[in-house]
N, C-alpha and C positions, 0 to 999 in steps of 0.2 A: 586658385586658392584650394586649399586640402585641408577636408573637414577627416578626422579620425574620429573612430568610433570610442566613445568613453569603455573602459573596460574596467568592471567593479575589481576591486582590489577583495581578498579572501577577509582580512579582517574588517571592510568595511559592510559586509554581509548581513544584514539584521534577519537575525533568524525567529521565527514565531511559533509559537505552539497551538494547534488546533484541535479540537475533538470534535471527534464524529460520532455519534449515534448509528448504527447499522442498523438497526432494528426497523422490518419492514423493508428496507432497501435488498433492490436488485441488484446483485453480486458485480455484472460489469459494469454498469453503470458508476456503483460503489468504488468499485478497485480503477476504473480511469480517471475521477474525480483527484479521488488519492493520490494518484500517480502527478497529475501535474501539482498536485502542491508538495509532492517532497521534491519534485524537479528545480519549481520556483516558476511555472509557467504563467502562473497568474500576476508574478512582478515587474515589473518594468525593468529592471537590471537582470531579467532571463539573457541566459548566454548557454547554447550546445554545450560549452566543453567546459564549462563550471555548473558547482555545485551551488547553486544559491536557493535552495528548498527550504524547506522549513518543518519541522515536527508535528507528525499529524498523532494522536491518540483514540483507536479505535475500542469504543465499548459495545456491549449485546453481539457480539463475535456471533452468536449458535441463532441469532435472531434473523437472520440476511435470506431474504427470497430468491427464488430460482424460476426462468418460463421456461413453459414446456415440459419434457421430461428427465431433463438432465437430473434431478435427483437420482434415476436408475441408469441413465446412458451415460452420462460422465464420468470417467476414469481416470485415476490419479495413478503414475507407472514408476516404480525407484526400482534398480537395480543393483544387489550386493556385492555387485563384481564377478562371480562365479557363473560356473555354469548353470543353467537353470535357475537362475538366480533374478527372474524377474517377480515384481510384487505387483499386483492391483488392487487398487482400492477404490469403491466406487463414492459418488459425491455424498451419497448416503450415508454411508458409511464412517466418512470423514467427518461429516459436520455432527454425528454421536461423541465422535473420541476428541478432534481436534481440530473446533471449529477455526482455531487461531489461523492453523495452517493452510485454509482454505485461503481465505484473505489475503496471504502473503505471499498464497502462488501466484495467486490474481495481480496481484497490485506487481508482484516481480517482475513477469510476466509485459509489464506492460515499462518497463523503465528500460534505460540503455542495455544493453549485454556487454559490459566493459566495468572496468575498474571504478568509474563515476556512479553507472547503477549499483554496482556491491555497495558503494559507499552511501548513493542513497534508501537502498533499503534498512539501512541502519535507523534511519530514523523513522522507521514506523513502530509506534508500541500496539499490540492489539490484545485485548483483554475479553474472556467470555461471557462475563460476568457484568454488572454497571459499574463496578467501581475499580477506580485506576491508583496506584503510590505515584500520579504527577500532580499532585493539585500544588502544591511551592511553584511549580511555572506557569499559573495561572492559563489554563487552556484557552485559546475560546473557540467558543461553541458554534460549529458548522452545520447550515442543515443542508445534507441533499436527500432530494426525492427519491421515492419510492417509485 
């Protein structure tokens, strides 16, 4: 007898909305948390090569701890294409201007390198501030530790 594996269908998907709190929270710990709920790690119908995550909303973005010294050793690198055209920017530095972007290196960083992760960093929202325009999808409220 042959057992097949159930394979969820895309529109049978139920997708959820979560919000995180960052404040006090350590950045990797934060961002691999993240990372398996836009995956769908935490559901029973997880599958590698679908997308069955779910919307996470992160608030207090400029709030997120760091160990050690990585506030001045950590280095953020884009290049404009050109010659001499490299930038650095230290973790310092980033989390003044654009805490958002820290977050979403993080959590990038930690999702597929393919078509399935572009698609699931789409659903991270991160705000620097406490307040978010998602409350009509009633979030709910995740706590991870600090």
């Amino acid at each position: 007898m042959e057992v097949k594996t159930p394979r969820i269908k895309d529109k049978e998907i139920k997708r959820k909305w979560y919000l995180v709190d960052a404040e006090n929270c350590i950045l990797g710990r934060l961002a691999s948390r993240i990372a398996c709920l836009l995956m769908g790690k935490n559901k029973a119908t997880w599958s590698p090569h679908q997308d069955t995550g779910d919307f996470v909303v992160v608030i207090n973005a400029e709030k997120i701890r760091v160990t050690g010294q990585k506030l001045a050793d950590k280095k953020y690198y884009r290049h404009s294409g050109y010659l001499g055209g490299l930038k650095e920017v230290s973790l310092y530095a980033m989390l003044q201007k654009k805490p958002e972007k820290v977050i979403e290196l993080a959590v990038k960083g930690m999702l597929p390198k393919n078509a399935l992760g572009r698609r699931m960093i789409k659903k991270l929202k991160v705000y620097r501030g406490n307040q978010h325009p998602h409350q009509a999808q009633n979030p709910q409220a995740v706590k991870i530790g600090g």
